[in-house]
PASEBA-1860 file (N, C-alpha, C; in nm, 3 decimals):
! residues 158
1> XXXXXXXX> 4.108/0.138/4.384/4.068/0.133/4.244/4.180/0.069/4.163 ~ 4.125/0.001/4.039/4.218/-0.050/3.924/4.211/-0.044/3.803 ~ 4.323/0.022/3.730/4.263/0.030/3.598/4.390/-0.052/3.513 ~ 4.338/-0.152/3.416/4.413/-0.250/3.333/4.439/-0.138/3.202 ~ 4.566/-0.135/3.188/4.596/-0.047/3.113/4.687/-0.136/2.979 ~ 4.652/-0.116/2.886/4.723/-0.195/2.738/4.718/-0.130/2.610 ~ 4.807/-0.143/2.487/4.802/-0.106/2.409/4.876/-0.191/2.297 ~ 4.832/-0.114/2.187/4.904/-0.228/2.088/4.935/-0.396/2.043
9> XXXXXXXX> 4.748/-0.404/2.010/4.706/-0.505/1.982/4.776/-0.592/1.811 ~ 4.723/-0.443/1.722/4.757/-0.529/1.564/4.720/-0.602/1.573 ~ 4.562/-0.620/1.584/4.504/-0.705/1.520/4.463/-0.860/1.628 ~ 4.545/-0.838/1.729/4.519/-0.955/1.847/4.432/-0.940/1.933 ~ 4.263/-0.913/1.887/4.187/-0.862/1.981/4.198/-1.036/2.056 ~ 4.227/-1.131/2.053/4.268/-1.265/2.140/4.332/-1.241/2.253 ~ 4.471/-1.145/2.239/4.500/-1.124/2.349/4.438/-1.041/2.426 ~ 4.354/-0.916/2.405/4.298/-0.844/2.483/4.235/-0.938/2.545
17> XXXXXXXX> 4.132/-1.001/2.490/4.095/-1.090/2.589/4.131/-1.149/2.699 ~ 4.198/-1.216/2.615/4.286/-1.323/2.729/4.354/-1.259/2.848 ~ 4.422/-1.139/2.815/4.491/-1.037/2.965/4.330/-0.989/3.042 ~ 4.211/-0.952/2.997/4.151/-0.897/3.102/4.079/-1.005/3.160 ~ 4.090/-1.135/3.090/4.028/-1.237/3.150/4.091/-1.297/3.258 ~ 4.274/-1.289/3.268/4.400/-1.296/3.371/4.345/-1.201/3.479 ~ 4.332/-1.070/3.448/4.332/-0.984/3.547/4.150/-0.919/3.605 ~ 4.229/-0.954/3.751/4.122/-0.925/3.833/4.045/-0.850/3.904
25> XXXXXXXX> 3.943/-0.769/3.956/3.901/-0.694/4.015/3.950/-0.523/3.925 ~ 3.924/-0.533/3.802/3.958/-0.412/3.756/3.810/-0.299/3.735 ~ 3.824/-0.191/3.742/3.738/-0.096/3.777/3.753/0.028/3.663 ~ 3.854/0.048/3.542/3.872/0.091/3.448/3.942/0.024/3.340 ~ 3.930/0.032/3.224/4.020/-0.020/3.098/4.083/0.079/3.059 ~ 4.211/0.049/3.018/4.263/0.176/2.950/4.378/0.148/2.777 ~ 4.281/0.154/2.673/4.339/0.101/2.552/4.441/0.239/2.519 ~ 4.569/0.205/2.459/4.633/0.313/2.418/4.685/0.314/2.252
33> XXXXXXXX> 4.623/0.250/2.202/4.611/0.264/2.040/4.655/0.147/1.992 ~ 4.659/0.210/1.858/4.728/0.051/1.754/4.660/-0.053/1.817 ~ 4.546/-0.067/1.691/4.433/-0.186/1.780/4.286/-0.162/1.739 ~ 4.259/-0.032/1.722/4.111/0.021/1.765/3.996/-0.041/1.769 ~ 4.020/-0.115/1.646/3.916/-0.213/1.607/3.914/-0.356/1.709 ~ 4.029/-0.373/1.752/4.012/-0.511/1.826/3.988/-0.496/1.996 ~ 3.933/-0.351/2.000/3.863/-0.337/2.135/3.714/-0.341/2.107 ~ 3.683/-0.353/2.016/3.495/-0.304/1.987/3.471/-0.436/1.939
41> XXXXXXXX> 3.568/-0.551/1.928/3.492/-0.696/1.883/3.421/-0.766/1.997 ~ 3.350/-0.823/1.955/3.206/-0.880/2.068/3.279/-0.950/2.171 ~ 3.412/-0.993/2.160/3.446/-1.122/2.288/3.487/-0.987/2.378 ~ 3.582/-0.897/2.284/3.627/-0.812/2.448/3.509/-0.733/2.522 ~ 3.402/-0.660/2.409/3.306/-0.613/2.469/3.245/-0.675/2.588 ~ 3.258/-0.801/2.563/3.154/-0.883/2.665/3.218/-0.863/2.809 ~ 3.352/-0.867/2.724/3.442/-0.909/2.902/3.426/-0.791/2.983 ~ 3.462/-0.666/2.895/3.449/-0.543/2.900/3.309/-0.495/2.980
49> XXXXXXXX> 3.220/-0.548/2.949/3.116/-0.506/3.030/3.037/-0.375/2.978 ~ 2.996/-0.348/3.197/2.956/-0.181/3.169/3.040/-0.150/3.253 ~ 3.191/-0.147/3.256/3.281/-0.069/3.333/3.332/0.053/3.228 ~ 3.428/0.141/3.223/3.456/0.211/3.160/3.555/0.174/3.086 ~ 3.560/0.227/3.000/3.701/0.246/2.842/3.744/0.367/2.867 ~ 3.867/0.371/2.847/3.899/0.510/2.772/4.011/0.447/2.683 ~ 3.988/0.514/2.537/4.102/0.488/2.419/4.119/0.587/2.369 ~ 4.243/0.578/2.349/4.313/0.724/2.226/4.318/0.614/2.139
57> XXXXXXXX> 4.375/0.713/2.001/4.458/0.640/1.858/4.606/0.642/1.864 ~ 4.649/0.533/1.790/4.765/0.527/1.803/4.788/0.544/1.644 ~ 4.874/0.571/1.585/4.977/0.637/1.507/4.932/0.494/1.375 ~ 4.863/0.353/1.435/4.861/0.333/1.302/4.697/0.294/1.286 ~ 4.628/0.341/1.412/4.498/0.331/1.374/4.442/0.484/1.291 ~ 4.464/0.419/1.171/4.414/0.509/1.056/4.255/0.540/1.076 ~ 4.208/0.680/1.016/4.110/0.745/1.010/3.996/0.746/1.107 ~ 4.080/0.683/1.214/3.992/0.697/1.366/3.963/0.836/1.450
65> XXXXXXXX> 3.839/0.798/1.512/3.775/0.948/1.497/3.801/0.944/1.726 ~ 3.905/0.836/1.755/3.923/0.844/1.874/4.028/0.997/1.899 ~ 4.039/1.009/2.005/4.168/1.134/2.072/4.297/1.071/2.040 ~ 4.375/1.161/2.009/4.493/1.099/2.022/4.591/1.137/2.184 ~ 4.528/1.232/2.273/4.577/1.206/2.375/4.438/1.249/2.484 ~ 4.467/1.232/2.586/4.357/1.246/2.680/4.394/1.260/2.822 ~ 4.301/1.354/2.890/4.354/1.348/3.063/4.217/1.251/3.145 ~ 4.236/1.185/3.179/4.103/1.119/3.242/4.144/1.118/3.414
73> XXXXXXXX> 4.004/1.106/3.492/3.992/1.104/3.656/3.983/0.958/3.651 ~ 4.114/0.952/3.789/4.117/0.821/3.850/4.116/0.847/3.985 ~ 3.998/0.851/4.008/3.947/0.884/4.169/3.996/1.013/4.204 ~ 4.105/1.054/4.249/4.139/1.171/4.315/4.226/1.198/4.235 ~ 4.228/1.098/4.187/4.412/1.096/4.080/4.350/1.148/3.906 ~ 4.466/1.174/3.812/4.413/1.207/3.698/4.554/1.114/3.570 ~ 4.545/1.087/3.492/4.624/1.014/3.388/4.597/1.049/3.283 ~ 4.774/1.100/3.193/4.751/1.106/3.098/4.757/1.008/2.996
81> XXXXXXXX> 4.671/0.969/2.913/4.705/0.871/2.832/4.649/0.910/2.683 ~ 4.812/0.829/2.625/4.833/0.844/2.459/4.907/0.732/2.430 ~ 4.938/0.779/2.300/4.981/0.638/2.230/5.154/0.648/2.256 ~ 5.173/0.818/2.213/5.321/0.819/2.269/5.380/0.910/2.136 ~ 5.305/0.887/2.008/5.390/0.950/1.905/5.373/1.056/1.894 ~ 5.284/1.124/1.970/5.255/1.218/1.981/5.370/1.315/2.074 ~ 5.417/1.259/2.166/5.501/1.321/2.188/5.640/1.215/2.243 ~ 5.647/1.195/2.093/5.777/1.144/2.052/5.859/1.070/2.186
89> XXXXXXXX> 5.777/0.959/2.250/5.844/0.867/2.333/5.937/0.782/2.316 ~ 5.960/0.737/2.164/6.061/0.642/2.098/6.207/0.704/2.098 ~ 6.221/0.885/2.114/6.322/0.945/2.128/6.386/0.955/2.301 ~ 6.305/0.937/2.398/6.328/0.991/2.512/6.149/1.015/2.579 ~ 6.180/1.055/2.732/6.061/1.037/2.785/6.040/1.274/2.838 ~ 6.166/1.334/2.779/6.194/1.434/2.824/6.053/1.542/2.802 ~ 5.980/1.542/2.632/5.892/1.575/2.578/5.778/1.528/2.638 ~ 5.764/1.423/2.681/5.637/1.325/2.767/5.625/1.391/2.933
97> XXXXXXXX> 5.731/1.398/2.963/5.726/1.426/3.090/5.699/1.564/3.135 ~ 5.770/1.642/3.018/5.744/1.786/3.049/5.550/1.845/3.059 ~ 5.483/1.756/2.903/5.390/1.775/2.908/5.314/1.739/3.018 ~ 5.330/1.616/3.041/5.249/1.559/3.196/5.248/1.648/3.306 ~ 5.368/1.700/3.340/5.389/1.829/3.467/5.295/1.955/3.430 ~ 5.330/2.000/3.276/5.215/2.057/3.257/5.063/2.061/3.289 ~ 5.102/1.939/3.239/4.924/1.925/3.265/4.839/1.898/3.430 ~ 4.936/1.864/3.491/4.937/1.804/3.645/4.905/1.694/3.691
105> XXXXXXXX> 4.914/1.629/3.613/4.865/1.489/3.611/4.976/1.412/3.698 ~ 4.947/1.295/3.749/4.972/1.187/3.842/5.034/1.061/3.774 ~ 4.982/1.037/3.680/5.062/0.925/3.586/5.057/0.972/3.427 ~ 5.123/0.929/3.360/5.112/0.944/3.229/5.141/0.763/3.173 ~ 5.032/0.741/3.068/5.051/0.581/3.033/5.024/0.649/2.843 ~ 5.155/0.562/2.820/5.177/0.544/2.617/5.202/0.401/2.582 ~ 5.189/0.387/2.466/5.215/0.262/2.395/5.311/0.337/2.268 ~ 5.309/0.244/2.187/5.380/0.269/2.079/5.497/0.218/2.105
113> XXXXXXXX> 5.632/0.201/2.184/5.722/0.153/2.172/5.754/0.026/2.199 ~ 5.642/-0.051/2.251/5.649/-0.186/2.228/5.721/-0.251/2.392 ~ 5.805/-0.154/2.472/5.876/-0.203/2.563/5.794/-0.147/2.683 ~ 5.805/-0.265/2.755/5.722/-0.226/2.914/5.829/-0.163/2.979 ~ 5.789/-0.010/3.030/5.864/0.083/3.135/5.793/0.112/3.218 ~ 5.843/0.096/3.344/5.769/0.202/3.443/5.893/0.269/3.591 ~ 5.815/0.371/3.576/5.947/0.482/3.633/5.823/0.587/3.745 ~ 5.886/0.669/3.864/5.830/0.748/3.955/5.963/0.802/4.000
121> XXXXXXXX> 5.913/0.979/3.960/6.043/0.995/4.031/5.936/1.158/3.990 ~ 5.976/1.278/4.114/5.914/1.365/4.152/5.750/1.339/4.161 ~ 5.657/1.249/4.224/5.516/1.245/4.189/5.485/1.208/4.043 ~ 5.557/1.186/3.979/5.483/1.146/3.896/5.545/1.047/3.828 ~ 5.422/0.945/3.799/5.456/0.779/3.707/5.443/0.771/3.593 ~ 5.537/0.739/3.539/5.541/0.670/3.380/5.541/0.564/3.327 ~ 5.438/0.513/3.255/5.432/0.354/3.173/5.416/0.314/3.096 ~ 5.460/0.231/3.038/5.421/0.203/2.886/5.421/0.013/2.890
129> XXXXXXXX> 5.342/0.039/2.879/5.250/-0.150/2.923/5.323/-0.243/2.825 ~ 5.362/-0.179/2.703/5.438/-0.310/2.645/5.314/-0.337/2.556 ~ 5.292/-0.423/2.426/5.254/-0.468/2.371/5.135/-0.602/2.402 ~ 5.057/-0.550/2.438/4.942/-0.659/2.451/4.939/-0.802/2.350 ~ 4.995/-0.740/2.217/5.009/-0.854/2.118/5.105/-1.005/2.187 ~ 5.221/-0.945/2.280/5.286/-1.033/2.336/5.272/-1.059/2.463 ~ 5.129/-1.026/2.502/5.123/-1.077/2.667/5.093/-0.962/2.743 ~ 5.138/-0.843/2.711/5.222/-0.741/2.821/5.084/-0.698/2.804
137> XXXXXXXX> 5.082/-0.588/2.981/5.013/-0.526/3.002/5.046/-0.447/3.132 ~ 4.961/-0.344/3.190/4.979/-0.243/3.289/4.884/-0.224/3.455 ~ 4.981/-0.212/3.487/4.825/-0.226/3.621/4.852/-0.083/3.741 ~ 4.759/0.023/3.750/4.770/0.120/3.806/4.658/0.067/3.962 ~ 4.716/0.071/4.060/4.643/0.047/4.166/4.655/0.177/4.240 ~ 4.525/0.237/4.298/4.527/0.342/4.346/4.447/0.294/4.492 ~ 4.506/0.371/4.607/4.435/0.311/4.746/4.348/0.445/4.803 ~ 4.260/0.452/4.754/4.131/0.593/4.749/4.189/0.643/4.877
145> XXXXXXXX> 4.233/0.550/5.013/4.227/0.578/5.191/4.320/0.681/5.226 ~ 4.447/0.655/5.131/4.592/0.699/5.151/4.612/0.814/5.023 ~ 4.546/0.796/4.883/4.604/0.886/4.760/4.708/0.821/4.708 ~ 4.758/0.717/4.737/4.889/0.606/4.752/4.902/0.553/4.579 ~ 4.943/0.556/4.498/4.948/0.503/4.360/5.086/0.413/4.358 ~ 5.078/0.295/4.259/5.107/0.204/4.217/5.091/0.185/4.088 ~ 5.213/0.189/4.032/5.222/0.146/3.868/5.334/-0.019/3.831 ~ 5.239/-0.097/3.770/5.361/-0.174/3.761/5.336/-0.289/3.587
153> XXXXXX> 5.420/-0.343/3.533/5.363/-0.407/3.411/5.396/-0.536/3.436 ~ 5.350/-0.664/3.322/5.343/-0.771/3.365/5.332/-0.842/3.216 ~ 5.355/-0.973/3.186/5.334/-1.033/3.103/5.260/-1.176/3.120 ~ 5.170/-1.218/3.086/5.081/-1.295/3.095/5.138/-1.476/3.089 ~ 5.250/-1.418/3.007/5.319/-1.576/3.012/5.428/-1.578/3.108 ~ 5.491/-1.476/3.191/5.571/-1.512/3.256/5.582/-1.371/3.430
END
């Protein structure tokens, strides 16, 4: 399984496009705020399909009636995904991580800080795709055979 994971459009529903039109064989979307509106415009819908979405809000999508955090199933696996301000990722990942163990989750994916990270260390992965506005984006590959996960980010121009 694959799920294209991005956040933090402002307004560049162009690039959404353009990254899921780059990336291939994906089997979930995963928007993580700041944006809301430029996932529901007709070009990404199209690309978008009938595969699945899942979106939270991010901190500047005002009066959106999305989650601001969420646990979703990725096959055997489960991910938490938020925007990040929620639990204050721009300070440290200490607050993020604690909650994720909490929760038992397998990956945790945020936006909001604009910088692509990705980190694994005790079972569990952390990412933050980076800004879709500039290219960036996230790619969780899961191998259903093994339980085997893969997190890694990428930028479209380089």
């Amino acid at each position: 399984m694959r799920a294209l994971v991005f956040s933090d459009s402002h307004g560049r529903s162009n690039m959404i496009a353009e990254v899921i039109s780059t990336v291939k064989n994906v089997d979930i979307y995963i928007f993580l705020g700041d944006g809301e509106n430029d996932i529901y415009t007709p070009a990404v819908s199209e690309l978008i399909g009938f595969k699945k979405l899942i979106a939270v809000a991010g901190n500047c999508d005002f009066g959106s009636s999305l989650p601001v955090e969420q646990v979703v199933d990725f096959g055997s696996k489960k991910i938490f995904c938020l925007h990040g301000h929620s639990q204050g990722v721009k300070f440290g990942y200490g607050t993020l991580e604690h909650k994720a163990r909490q929760l038992g989750v397998d990956v945790a994916v945020h936006g909001h800080t604009h910088e692509r990270y990705c980190n694994y260390e005790d079972g569990l992965w952390i990412m933050c795709p980076g800004a879709v506005k500039d290219g960036e984006y996230g790619i969780i590959d899961l191998d259903e055979k093994t339980g085997s996960i893969i997190c890694y980010t990428k930028n479209i121009y380089f």
